[in-house]
C-alpha positions in Angstrom: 81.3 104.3 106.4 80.1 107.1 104.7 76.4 107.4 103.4 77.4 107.1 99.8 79.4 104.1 100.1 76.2 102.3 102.5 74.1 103.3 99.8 76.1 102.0 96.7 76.7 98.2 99.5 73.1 98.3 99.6 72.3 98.4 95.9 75.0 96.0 95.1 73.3 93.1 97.6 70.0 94.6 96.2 71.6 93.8 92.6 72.4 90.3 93.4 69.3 89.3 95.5 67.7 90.1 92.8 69.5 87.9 90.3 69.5 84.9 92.6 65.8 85.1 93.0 65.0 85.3 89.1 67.3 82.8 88.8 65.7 80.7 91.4 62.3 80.5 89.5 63.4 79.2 86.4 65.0 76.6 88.4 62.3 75.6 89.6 61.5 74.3 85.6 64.6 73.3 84.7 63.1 69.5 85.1 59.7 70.0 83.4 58.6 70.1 79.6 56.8 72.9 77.8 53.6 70.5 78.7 54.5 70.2 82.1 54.5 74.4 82.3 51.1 74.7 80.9 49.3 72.4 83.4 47.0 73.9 85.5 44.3 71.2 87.0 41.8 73.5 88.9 41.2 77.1 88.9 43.0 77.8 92.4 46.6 76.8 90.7 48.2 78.4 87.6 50.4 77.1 85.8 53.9 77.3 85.8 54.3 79.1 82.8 52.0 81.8 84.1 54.0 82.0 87.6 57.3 83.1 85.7 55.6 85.6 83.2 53.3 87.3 86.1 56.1 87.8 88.5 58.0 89.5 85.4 54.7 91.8 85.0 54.6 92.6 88.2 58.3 94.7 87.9 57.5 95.7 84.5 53.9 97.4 85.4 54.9 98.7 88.5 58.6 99.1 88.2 59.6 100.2 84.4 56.5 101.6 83.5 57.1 104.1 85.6 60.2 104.4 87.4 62.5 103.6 84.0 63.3 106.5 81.6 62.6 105.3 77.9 61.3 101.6 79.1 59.3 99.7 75.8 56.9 97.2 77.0 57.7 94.0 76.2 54.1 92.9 74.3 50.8 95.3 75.4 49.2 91.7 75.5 50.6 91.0 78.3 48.8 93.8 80.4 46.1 91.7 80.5 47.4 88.3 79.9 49.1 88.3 83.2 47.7 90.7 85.8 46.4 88.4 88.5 43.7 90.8 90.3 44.6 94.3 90.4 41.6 96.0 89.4 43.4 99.4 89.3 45.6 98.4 85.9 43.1 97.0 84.0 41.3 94.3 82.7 42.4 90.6 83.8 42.1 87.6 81.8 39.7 84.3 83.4 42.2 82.9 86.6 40.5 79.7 86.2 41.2 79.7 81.6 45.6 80.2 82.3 46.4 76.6 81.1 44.6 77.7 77.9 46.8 79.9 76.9 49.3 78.4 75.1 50.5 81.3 73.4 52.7 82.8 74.3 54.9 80.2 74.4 57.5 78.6 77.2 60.0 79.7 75.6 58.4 83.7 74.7 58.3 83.8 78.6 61.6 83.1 79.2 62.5 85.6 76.1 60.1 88.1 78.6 61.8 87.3 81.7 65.3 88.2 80.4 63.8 91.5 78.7 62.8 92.6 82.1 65.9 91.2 84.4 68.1 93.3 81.9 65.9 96.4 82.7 65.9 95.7 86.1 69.8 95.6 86.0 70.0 98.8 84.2 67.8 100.4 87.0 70.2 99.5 89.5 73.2 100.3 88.1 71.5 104.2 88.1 71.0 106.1 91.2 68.1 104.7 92.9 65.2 106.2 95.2 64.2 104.9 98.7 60.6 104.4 96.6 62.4 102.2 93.5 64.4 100.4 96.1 61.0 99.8 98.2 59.3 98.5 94.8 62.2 96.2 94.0 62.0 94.5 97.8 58.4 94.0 96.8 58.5 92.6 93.5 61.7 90.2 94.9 59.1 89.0 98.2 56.2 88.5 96.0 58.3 86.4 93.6 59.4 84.5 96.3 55.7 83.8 97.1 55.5 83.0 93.8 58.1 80.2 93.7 56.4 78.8 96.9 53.0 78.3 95.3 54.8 77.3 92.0 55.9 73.8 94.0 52.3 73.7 95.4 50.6 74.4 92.0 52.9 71.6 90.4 52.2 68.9 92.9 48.5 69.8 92.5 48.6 69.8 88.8 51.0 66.0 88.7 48.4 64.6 91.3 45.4 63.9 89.0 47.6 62.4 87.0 46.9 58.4 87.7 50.2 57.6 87.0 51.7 59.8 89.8 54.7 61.4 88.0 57.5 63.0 89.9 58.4 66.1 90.0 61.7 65.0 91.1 63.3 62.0 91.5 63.9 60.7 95.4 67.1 58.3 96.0 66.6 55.0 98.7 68.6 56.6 100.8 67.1 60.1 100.8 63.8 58.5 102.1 63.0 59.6 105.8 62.7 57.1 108.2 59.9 56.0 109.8 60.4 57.1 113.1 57.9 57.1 115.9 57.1 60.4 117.8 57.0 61.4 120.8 53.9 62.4 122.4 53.2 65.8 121.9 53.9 68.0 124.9 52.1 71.1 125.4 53.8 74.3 126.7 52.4 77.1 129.1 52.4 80.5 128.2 51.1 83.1 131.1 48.5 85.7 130.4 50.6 89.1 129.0 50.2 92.1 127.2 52.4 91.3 123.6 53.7 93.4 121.0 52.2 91.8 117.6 53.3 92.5 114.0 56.0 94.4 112.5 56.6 98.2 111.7 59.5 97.3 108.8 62.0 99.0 110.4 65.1 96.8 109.5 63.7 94.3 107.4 61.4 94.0 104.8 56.9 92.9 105.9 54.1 93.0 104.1 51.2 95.8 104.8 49.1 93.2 106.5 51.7 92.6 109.1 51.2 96.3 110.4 51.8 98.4 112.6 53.0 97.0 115.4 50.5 97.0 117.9 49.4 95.0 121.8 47.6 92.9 122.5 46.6 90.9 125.5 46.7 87.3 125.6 45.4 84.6 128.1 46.9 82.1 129.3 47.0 79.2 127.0 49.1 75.9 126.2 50.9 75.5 122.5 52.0 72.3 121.2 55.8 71.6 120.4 55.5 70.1 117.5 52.9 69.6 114.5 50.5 66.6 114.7 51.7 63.7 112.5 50.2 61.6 109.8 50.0 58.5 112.1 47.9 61.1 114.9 45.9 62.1 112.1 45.4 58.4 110.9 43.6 57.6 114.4 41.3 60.0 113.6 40.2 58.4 110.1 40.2 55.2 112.3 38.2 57.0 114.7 35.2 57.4 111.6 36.6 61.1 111.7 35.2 61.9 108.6 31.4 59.9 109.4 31.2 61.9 112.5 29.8 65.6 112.4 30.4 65.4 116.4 33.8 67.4 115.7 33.2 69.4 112.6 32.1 73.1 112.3 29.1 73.1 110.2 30.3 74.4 107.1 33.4 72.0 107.0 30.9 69.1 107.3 28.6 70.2 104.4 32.2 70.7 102.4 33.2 67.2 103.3 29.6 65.6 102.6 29.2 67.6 99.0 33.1 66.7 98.2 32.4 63.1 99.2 36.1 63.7 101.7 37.5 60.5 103.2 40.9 61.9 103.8 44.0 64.4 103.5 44.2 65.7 99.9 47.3 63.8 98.4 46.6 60.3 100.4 45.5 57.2 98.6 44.7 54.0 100.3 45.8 51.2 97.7 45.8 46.9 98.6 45.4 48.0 102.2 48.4 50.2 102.7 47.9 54.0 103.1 50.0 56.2 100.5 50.4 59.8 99.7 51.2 61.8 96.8 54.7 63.8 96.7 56.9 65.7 94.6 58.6 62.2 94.2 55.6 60.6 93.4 53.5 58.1 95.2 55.4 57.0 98.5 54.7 55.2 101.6 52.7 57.1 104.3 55.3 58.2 106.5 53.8 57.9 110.2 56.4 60.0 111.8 55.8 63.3 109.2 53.4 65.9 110.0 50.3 65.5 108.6 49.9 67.9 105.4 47.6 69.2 103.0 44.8 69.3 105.4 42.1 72.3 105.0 40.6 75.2 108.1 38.3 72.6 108.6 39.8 68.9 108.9 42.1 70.8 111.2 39.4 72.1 113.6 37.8 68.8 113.2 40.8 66.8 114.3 41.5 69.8 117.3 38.3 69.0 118.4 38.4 65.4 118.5 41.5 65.5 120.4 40.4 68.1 122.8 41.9 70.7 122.2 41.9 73.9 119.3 44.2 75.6 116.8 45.7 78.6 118.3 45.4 81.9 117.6 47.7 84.1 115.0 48.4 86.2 118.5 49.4 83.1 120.6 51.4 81.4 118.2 53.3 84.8 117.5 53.8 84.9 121.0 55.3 81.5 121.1 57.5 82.0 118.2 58.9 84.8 120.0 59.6 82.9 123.0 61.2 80.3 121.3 62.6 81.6 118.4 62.4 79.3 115.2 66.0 77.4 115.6 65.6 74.5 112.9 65.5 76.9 109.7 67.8 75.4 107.8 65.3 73.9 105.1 66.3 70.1 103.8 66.8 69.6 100.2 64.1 67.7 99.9 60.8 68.8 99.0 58.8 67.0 102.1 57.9 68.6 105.1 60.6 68.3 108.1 60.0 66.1 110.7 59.6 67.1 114.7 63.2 67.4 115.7 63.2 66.2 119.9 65.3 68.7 121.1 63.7 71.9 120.2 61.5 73.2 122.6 58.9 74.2 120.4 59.7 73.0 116.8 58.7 72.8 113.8 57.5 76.7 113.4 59.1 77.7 110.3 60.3 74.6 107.7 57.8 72.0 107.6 54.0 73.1 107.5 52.4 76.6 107.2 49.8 76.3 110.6 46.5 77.3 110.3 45.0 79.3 113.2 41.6 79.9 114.7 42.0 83.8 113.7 40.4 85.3 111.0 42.2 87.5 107.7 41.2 90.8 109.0 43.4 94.4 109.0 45.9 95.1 112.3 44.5 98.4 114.3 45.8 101.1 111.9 46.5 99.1 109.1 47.2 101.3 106.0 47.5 99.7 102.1 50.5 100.5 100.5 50.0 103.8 98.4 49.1 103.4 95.0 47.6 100.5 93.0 49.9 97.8 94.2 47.7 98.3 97.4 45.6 95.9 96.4 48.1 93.3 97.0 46.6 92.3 100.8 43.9 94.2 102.0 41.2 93.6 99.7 41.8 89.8 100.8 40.7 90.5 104.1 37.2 88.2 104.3 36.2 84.8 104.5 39.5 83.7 104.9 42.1 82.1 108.1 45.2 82.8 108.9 48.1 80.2 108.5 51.2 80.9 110.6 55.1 79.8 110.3 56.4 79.0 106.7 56.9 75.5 105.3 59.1 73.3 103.4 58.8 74.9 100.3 59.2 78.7 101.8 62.3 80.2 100.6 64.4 80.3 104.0 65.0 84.1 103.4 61.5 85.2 102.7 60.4 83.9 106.7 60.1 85.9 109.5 57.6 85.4 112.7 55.6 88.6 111.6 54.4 86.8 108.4 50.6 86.3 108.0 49.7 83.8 104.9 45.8 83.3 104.4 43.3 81.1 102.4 40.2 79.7 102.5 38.9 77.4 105.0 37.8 74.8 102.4 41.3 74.9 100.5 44.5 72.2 101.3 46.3 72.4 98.1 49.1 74.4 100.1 51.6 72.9 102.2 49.1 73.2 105.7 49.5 71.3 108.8 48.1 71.6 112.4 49.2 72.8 115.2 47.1 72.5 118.3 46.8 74.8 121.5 44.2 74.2 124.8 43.2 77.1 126.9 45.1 77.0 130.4 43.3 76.6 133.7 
């Protein structure tokens, strides 16, 4: 196959990954209202209406403003309107004021999003540089980020609502069993010297996932599967949440001054233990990992049961070893359940795991050039690393290189716990 004919396969499948993942977000909608869209409950979350017009920005500002011959910005307005944080274009407007804005409209944002996918289009259907193609990639992974935290920001937004409306609507016979669990079995790893992260050679990673680079690792056990909600229930039971025996100091002064009981979307109603979906108010399932649950009620809950949450290294290294084999995402929007034959399960398509390593750059770490730069490093303080993917990932947007962070205070994302114990 010659060069030009790789190049013109390559921008085809470019051309049509990047229809299915525009078409994807608006998906994602196609069940709310106008109302619905402009919800935004706390200032972590946006709403959806914001999600759909900001990933369009992002290809307009850093796409068609520069790279596009001719390109007329949509509405100037926007520049500010919907740049999240990057400094280096401009002004931004309040994160936590997006639900005010209820201009433009829903329907202005859609009118947006077509504006740019038919720029886009006309891009691709030119001769492309490695750069543009490179910028597209981006724009297509941080949408898919995007559409992640779009599920997470709706369930956030439906939850205060005290009639627990569904996102979606959840058949009898699409509700998981209650199954029990096996006990969770930890697996030995030997002390090695690892490769960690990912140079981008045949597939697409984020700066923060670079370079490639060793490093040793002792010996240490990693659970093979997630902890579940009926585990995590013994430690309510156990006065979890009285006790500062098992908490770092700073997550006990968060759970004191937040008055914390529990996992964020529980609810214990006439005795029974519930928790908030995106099919409303259901039944605690025992047998489901435990989810929702912050930096610190997972440390807490490692400690209690001896053990810690492993490092980004170790659990890197597992993944390797034992290469994620249930991918295949359900259709429904609840996090997988452990499946007993995998080895280690569980990695990629139920919980994102948080770790005991901080944010912080790789040895030789290098922003991406320009202002898009800003998109990682400057995050890289205060804040943990989660590991994996979860229910809600996009299955082509996971990869065991991935490094997703947040605050240790915050369990609006889909986070779960995955526990490791040093070996003796």
């Amino acid at each position: 196959m010659t060069n030009d004919i790789k190049h013109l396969v390559g921008k085809n499948e470019l051309s049509e990954h990047f229809k299915s993942v525009r078409k994807y977000s608006l998906s994602l909608i196609s069940a709310l209202s106008a109302e619905d869209c402009q919800l935004q409950a706390m200032a972590d979350v946006s709403p959806s209406k914001w999600h759909l017009a900001h990933t369009s920005w992002f290809f307009e500002t850093f796409l068609l403003c520069i790279h596009s011959r001719n390109y007329k910005v949509f509405n100037p307005e926007f520049k500010i309107l919907f740049n999240s944080y990057y400094n280096g274009i401009g002004e931004q407007f309040k994160r936590g004021n997006r639900g005010s804005l209820s201009r433009p409209s829903l329907d202005d944002v859609i009118a947006y999003r077509r504006y740019i996918d038919e720029a886009v289009i006309s891009v691709l259907n030119t001769a492309i540089t490695p750069e543009i193609e490179q910028i597209i990639t981006l724009g297509l992974n941080h949408e898919q980020q995007h559409q992640e935290l779009m599920l997470m920001d709706i369930k956030y937004n439906f939850s205060i609502n005290p009639i627990f409306p569904a996102y979606q609507s959840l058949k009898p016979t699409q509700v998981p069993n209650q199954q029990s669990s096996a006990a969770i079995k930890f697996i030995n790893f030997d002390q090695a010297i690892i490769n960690i992260g990912n140079n981008a050679e045949n597939q697409f990673a984020y700066d923060n996932e670079q370079p490639k680079h060793s490093v040793l690792v002792h010996p240490f056990s990693f659970a093979n599967r997630l902890v579940t909600n009926a585990e995590y229930l013994g430690f309510i039971n156990s006065s979890g949440y009285s006790n500062p025996q098992h908490w770092l100091s700073d997550g006990w002064a968060h759970i004191q001054a937040n008055n914390l009981t529990q996992p964020l979307y529980w609810h214990y109603i006439n005795g029974e233990w519930f928790e908030f979906t995106h099919y409303g108010l259901l039944p605690l399932n025992l047998a489901a990992p435990v989810c929702h649950v912050s930096y610190y009620e997972a440390s807490a809950y490692a400690s209690f049961v001896n053990a810690r949450l492993p490092t980004e290294f170790e659990w890197e290294y597992a993944a390797q070893q034992h290469a994620p084999s249930n991918t295949a995402h359900t259709s429904l929007l609840l996090p997988n359940m452990a499946d007993s034959s995998a080895a280690i399960g569980q990695l990629t398509d139920s919980c994102w795991q948080w770790t005991n390593s901080a944010y912080l750059p790789y040895p030789g770490f290098k922003p991406i050039a320009g202002v898009a730069g800003e998109y990682n490093g400057k995050f890289m303080s205060n804040q943990m690393v989660l590991r994996g993917g979860c229910v809600l990932t996009p299955a082509n947007h996971l990869r065991t290189t991935y490094r997703n962070f947040y605050y240790p205070h915050q369990a609006w994302m889909c986070s779960g716990i995955r526990l490791a114990k040093d070996k003796t």
